[in-house]
Structure formats: structure tokens, C-alpha cells
C-alpha positions in Angstrom: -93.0 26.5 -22.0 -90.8 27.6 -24.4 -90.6 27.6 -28.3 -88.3 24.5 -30.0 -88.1 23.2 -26.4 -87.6 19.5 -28.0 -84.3 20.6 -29.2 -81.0 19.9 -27.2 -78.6 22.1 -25.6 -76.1 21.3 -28.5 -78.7 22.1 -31.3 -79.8 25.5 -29.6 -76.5 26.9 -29.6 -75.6 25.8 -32.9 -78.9 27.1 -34.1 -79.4 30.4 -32.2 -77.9 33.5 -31.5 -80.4 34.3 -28.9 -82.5 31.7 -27.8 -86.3 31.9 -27.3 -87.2 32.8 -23.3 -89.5 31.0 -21.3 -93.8 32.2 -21.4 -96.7 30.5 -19.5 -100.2 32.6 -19.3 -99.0 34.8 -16.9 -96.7 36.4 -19.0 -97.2 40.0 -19.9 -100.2 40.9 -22.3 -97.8 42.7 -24.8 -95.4 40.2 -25.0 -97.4 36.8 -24.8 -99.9 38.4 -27.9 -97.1 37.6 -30.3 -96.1 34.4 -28.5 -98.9 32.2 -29.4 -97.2 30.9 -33.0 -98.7 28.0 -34.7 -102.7 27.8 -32.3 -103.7 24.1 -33.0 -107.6 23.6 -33.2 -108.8 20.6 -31.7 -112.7 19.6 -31.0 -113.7 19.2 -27.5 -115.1 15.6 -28.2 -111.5 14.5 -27.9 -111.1 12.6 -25.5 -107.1 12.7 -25.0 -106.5 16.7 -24.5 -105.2 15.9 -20.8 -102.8 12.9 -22.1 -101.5 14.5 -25.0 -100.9 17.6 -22.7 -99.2 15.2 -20.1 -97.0 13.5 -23.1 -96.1 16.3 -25.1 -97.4 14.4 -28.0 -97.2 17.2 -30.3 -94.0 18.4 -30.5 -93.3 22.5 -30.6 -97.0 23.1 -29.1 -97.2 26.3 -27.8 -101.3 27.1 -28.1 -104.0 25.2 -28.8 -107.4 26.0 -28.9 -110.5 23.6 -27.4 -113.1 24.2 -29.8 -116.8 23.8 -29.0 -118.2 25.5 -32.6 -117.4 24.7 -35.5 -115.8 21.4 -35.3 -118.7 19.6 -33.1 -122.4 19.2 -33.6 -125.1 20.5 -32.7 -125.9 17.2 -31.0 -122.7 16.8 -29.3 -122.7 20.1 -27.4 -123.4 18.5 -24.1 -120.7 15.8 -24.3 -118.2 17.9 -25.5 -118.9 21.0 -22.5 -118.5 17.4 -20.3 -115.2 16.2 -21.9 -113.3 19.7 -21.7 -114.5 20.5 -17.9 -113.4 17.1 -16.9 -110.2 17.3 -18.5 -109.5 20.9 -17.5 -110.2 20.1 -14.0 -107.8 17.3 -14.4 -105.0 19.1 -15.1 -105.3 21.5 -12.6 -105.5 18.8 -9.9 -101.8 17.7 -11.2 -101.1 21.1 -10.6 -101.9 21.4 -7.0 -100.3 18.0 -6.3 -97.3 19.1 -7.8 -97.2 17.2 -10.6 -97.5 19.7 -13.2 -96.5 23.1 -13.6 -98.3 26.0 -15.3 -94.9 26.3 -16.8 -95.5 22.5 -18.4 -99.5 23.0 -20.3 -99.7 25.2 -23.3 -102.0 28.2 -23.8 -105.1 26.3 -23.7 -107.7 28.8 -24.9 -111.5 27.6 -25.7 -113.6 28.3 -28.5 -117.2 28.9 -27.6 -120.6 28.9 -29.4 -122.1 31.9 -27.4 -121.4 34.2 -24.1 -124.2 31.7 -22.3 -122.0 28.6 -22.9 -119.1 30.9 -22.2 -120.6 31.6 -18.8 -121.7 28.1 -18.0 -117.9 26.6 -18.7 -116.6 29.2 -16.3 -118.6 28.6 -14.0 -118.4 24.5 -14.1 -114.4 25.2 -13.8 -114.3 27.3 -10.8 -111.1 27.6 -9.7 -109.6 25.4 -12.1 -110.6 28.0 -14.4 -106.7 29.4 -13.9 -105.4 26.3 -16.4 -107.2 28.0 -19.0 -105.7 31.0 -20.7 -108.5 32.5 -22.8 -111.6 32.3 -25.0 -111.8 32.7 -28.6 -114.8 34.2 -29.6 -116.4 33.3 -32.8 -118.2 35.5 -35.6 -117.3 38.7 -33.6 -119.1 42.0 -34.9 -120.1 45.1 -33.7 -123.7 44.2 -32.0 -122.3 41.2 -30.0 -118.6 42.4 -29.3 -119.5 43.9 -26.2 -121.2 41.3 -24.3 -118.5 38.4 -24.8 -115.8 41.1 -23.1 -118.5 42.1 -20.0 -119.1 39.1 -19.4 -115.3 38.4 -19.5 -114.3 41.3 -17.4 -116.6 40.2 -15.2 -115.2 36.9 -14.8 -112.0 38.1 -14.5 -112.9 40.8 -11.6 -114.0 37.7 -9.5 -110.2 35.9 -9.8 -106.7 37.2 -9.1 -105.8 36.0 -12.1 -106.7 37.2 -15.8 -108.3 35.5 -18.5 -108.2 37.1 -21.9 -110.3 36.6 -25.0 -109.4 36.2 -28.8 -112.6 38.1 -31.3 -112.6 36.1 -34.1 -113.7 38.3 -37.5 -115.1 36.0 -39.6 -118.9 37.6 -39.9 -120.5 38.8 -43.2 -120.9 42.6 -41.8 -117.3 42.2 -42.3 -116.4 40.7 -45.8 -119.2 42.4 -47.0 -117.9 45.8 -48.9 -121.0 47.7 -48.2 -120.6 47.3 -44.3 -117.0 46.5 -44.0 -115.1 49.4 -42.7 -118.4 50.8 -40.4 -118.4 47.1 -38.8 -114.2 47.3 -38.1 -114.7 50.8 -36.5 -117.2 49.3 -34.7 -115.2 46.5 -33.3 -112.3 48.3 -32.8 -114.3 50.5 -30.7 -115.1 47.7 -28.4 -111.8 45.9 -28.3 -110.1 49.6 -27.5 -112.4 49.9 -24.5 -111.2 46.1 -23.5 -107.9 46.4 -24.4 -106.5 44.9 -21.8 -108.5 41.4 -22.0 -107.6 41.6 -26.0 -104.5 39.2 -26.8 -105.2 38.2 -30.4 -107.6 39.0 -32.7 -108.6 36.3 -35.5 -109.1 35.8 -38.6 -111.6 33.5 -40.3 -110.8 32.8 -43.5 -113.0 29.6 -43.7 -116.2 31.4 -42.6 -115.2 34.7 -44.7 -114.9 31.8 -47.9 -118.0 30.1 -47.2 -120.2 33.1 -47.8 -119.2 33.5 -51.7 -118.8 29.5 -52.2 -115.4 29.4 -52.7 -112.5 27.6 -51.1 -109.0 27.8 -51.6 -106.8 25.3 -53.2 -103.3 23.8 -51.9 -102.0 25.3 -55.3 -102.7 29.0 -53.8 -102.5 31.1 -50.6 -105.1 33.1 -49.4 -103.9 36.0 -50.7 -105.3 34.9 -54.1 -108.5 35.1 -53.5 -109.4 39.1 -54.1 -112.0 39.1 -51.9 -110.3 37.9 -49.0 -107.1 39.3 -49.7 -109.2 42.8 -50.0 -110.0 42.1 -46.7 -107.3 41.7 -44.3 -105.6 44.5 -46.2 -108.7 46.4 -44.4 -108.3 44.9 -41.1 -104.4 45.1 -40.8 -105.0 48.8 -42.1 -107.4 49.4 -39.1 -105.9 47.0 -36.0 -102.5 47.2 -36.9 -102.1 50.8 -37.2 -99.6 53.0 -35.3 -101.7 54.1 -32.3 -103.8 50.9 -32.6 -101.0 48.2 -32.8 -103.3 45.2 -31.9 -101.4 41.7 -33.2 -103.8 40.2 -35.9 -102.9 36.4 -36.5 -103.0 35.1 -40.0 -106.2 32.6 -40.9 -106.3 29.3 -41.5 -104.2 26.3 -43.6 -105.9 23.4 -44.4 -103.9 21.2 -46.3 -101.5 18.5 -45.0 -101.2 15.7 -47.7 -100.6 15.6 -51.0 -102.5 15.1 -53.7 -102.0 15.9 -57.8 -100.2 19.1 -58.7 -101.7 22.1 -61.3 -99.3 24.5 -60.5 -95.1 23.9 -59.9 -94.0 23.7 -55.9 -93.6 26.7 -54.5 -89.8 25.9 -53.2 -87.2 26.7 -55.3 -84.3 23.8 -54.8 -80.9 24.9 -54.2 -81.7 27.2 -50.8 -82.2 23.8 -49.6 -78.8 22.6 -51.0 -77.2 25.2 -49.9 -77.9 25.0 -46.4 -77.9 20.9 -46.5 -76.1 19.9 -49.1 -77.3 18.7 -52.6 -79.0 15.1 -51.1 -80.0 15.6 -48.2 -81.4 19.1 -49.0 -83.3 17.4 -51.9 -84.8 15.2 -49.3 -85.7 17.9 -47.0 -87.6 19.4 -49.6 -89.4 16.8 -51.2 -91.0 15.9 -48.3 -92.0 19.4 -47.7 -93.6 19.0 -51.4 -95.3 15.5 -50.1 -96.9 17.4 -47.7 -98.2 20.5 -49.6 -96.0 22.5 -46.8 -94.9 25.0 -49.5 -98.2 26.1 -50.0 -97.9 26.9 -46.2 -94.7 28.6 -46.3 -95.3 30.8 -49.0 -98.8 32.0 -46.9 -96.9 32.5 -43.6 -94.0 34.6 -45.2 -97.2 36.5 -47.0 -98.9 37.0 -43.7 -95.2 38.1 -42.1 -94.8 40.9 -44.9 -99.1 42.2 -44.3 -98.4 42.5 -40.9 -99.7 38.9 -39.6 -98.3 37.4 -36.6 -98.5 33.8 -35.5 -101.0 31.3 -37.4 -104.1 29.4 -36.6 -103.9 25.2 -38.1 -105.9 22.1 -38.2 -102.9 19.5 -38.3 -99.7 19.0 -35.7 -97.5 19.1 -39.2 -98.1 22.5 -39.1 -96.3 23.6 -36.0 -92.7 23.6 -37.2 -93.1 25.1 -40.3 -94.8 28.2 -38.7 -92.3 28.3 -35.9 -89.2 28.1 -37.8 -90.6 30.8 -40.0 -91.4 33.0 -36.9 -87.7 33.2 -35.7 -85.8 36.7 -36.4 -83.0 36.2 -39.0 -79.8 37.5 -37.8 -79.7 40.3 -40.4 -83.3 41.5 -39.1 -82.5 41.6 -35.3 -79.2 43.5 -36.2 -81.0 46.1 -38.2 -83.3 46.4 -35.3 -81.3 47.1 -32.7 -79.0 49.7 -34.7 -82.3 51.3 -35.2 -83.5 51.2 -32.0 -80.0 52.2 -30.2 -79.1 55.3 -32.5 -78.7 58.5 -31.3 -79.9 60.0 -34.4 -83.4 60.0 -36.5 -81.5 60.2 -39.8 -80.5 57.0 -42.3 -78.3 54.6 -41.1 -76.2 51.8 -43.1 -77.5 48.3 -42.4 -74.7 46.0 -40.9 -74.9 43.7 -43.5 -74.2 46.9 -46.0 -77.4 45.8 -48.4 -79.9 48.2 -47.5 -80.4 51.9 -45.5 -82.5 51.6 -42.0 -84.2 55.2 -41.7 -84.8 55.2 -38.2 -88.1 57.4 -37.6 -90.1 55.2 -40.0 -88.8 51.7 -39.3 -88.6 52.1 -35.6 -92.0 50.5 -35.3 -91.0 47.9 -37.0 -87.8 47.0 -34.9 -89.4 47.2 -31.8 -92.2 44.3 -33.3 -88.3 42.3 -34.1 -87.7 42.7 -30.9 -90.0 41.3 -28.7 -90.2 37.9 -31.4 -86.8 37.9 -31.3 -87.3 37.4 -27.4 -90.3 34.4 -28.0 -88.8 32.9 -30.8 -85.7 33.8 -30.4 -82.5 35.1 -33.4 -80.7 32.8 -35.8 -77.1 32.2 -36.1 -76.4 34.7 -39.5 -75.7 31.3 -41.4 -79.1 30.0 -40.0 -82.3 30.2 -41.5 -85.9 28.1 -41.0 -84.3 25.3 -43.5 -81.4 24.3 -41.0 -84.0 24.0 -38.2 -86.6 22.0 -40.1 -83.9 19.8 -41.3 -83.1 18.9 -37.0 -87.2 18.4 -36.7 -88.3 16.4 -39.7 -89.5 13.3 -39.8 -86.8 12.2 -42.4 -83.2 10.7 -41.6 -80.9 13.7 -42.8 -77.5 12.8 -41.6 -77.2 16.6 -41.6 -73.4 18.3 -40.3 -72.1 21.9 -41.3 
């Protein structure tokens, strides 16, 4: 797998600099924690996870997470464990025939309820456990945090190969002023001990929401609301960190239709004429607008700037838009590497002669650039997310430079 693998040879040079590399769950902790982009939830009463897998249905899918919580019933539970084993186990048969590749399935990763379902799925896979590559784990705090990665680590000390887990934050102890910052230390504690099962940590807006009544509209980002916003200010300050440097993943959109307008769009007009031309970058972004997309694209460029990487949705529309938002711009990988290939510590002039690059307190930063520029790969200078989205919609633009 690869990000924008739909597109052809012609349209990846005309897009890219650099082009995205290959990943597949094998690939390196550091670098697959920022490769996971847009994660699609879907419930694990579906039955067509193994044919939309086989069909690349969803185009752009590079994680997707099987989700036994939230998005099931209480009833259901059994059906659902059923439906994911069976289809798990199914694609890993067309792996040992030959027929698939671990280089051809996404990064499946599954949601659980508990560590006791956690342990019961595992050990209903067996080996066909190696399709998977990790669990999510929901409502993560301080006082269950260490079970879900024991009984991980333990999974993972029977097999040669690893399996990683994904603490969702979503729990009162941690919206909650009064307990906040005692239940991050807490948690950070635990995912420093496990460090090495840790690829992502969540999260949960939704949950986070639910426990003052409120709930964002397409009109606003999350970023709005204070006391979520107040929030992931605290856990970007405490996972993020220099000397910390876990990848936090931005929560939740949940729109993807349109419906009456309070406030004006969010996407200002002539970027997309000036990239497309006047009609057919009116089109492209009117069907953005019809799709309440720039409500998404001004969260993900919000997450980008708090330190967010990579995006949990609801809805296949949301893929591109994250993606093409996750590639480097030209101007930010070149300001990367001069700052990461000087022989000084002093200021340096940006290429692009609009800004100074101080190297001590930005080299953090360029070495993040970096390794996305590798997974999602760098943009032509005269490239941005508008020129891709305009190759991917679902629009004719009779597009040509």
C-alpha cells in the first residue's frame, strides 16, 4: 500500500516532487505512526469488509478500523465478534494461497469493548491474527491503561510478529479540569513503559462532547468548542512534547452532506481559480461546499498547526480531503531539509526568501516534514491539495495546466 495509489504514473509525476513510498504493518513503528492518514471506522456487523478489501472499493484507504463498541449493540456483540473472525481469517487464507499480499490490505486495526473481548478475538484468530495490525482501545485512563498493553505484550511475545495498540482518550478523568492533567501523567506513564506497542494515540471528541451535552455543528471545527479545544491543547502539550514525541491523531468529522448554511463557506474562491481556472475551479469548490468538506478542511489544517497528525472519519468522502491535506508543500520540505543539512545552529534564509528558519528550534519540526514527506510524499512547488482533489473528484473537470 501506498498513499494516492489510484493515481497514474502520468498524474504522480505531474503532481509530485517526491512521491509517497510504499508501507504495510510491518513497516517501522516510527515511521508507520504518522502513516495512518484518513482511519475509516466501520462496524463489525458489516458484512463486506473482506470484499471491499479485495475491490479496493474505497479509494485512497490506507487504515480502517473494525469497530466492536460504539457503533454495534449491545445485542449484536456476538454476531459482530463472528463476522470480523470469519472475515479476517478469510483474508489471510488469500494470503497463503497467494492471492493477496500484506502489501494489498490496509491497516486493519480493531476496536474493542474490553481486554476480555480483546483476548477472545485473538485467540479465535490464531495465526491469522498477522492480517491484523492493531487494536484501538476505547475510553483509555490511568486505572485500565495497563491491562489492555499486558495483555497485548503478551500476545505479541507469543508471535514473531508485532501487534500494536491505539489508547483512545475519550474518558471523563480526562475532560474533566479537576483530574485532567493527574489522569494524562498517569497515562503517559503507561504508554512510556509500552512504548514500543504505542502507534497512535486517539482522540474522542464524540465521547469528550457527550459528557457536557453538546455537539458540534458543520458550521464549526472542534476547536470551537472551549472545552474541547482546552483539551487537546493539554494532551498535545503532554504527548507531543520534545522528549515525549508520541503522534496524537486529530478526533473525529461527522458531517458529509449538506444541509442549510448559518455561517458563509469556509473556502475562499479564487485559490480554486487560480489553480483550475475560473469554471472549473468554481466547480471544484462548490461541490466541496455540497458536501460540508470545508468544514473538514479548515479542522484538518487546525489539527496540522496543534500538532495533530492523521484523522479519524465515519464516511469514504473523507479520505481525499485528509490525504491531500497531509502532503508536504514544496516550500515546507525545502525549509526542512536546509534545516536539517546546515552546518550551523544560527538563522538561515528560507529558499523561497519569505521567512528565516532558525535551525536549533525548528529542527524538530523538519524532521516531523520529513518522514510525511516520505508517506505522503512532496508537491510540485506549483502543487497544492486543490490540483490533487481536482484529479480525484467525483466531478468532470476537464482540468490541464
Amino acid at each position: 500500500m501506498r498513499h494516492f495509489d489510484y493515481l497514474t504514473h502520468d498524474e504522480m509525476d505531474e503532481l509530485f516532487y517526491q512521491k509517497p513510498i510504499s508501507i504495510n504493518r510491518n513497516t517501522e513503528r516510527e515511521i508507520l505512526s504518522y502513516a495512518l492518514g484518513a482511519s475509516l471506522y466501520t462496524p463489525a456487523t458489516k458484512t463486506t469488509i473482506l470484499s471491499d478489501i479485495l475491490s479496493k472499493k474505497y479509494e485512497g484507504l490506507i487504515s480502517t478500523v473494525i469497530c466492536l463498541e460504539d457503533s454495534i449493540g449491545d445485542h449484536e456483540i456476538v454476531e459482530a465478534e463472528g463476522k470480523l473472525v470469519e472475515q479476517i481469517r478469510e483474508v489471510y487464507q488469500l494470503i497463503c494461497k497467494g492471492v493477496l499480499s500484506i502489501t494489498d490490505i490496509p491497516l486493519i486495526f480493531v476496536r474493542i469493548r474490553n481486554v476480555n473481548q480483546m483476548n477472545i478475538i485473538i485467540q479465535k484468530l490464531e495465526e491469522s491474527l498477522c492480517v491484523l495490525t492493531g487494536f484501538v482501545f476505547p475510553k483509555f485512563t490511568g486505572n485500565n491503561g495497563e491491562q489492555y498493553f499486558r495483555a497485548l505484550q503478551e500476545c505479541n511475545d507469543r508471535h514473531q510478529f508485532i501487534v500494536y495498540g491505539m489508547p483512545i482518550l475519550e474518558s471523563a478523568e480526562v475532560i474533566f479540569k479537576e483530574s485532567r492533567i493527574d489522569e494524562l501523567l498517569r497515562i503517559h506513564k503507561i504508554l512510556e513503559e509500552y512504548r514500543h506497542l504505542v502507534l497512535n494515540v486517539r482522540i474522542g471528541a464524540t465521547d469528550f462532547s457527550s459528557l457536557f451535552g453538546i455537539r458540534r455543528g458543520p458550521d464549526v471545527t472542534i476547536y470551537d468548542i472551549s472545552t474541547i479545544r482546552d483539551c487537546i491543547a493539554d494532551i498535545v502539550n503532554i504527548f507531543t512534547r520534545e522528549g515525549s514525541n508520541f503522534v496524537v491523531s486529530g478526533p473525529v468529522w461527522e458531517y458529509f452532506i449538506n444541509g442549510d448554511r448559518l455561517l458563509k463557506p469556509q473556502l475562499r474562491q479564487s485559490p480554486f481559480e487560480k489553480q483550475l481556472g475560473g469554471a472549473f475551479g468554481r466547480n471544484l469548490r462548490q461541490q466541496l461546499l455540497k458536501q460540508w468538506q470545508d468544514g473538514l478542511i479548515k479542522e484538518v489544517l487546525l489539527d496540522k498547526e496543534n500538532g495533530l497528525t492523521g484523522k479519524t472519519i465515519i464516511h469514504p468522502s473523507h479520505i481525499k480531503i485528509v490525504h491531500s491535506l497531509s502532503v508536504v508543500s514544496h516550500e515546507e520540505y525545502e525549509d526542512a531539509v536546509s534545516i536539517l543539512h546546515s552546518k550551523s545552529n544560527g538563522v538561515l534564509k528560507s529558499n523561497y526568501s519569505n521567512k528565516m528558519n532558525e535551525v536549533k528550534p525548528h529542527t524538530s519540526w523538519a524532521r516531523k516534514v520529513l518522514i510525511k514527506s516520505k508517506l505522503f510524499g512532496v508537491y510540485h512547488e506549483h502543487n497544492n491539495f486543490i490540483n490533487l482533489l481536482a484529479r480525484t473528484a467525483n466531478i468532470q473537470l476537464q482540468y490541464s495546466r
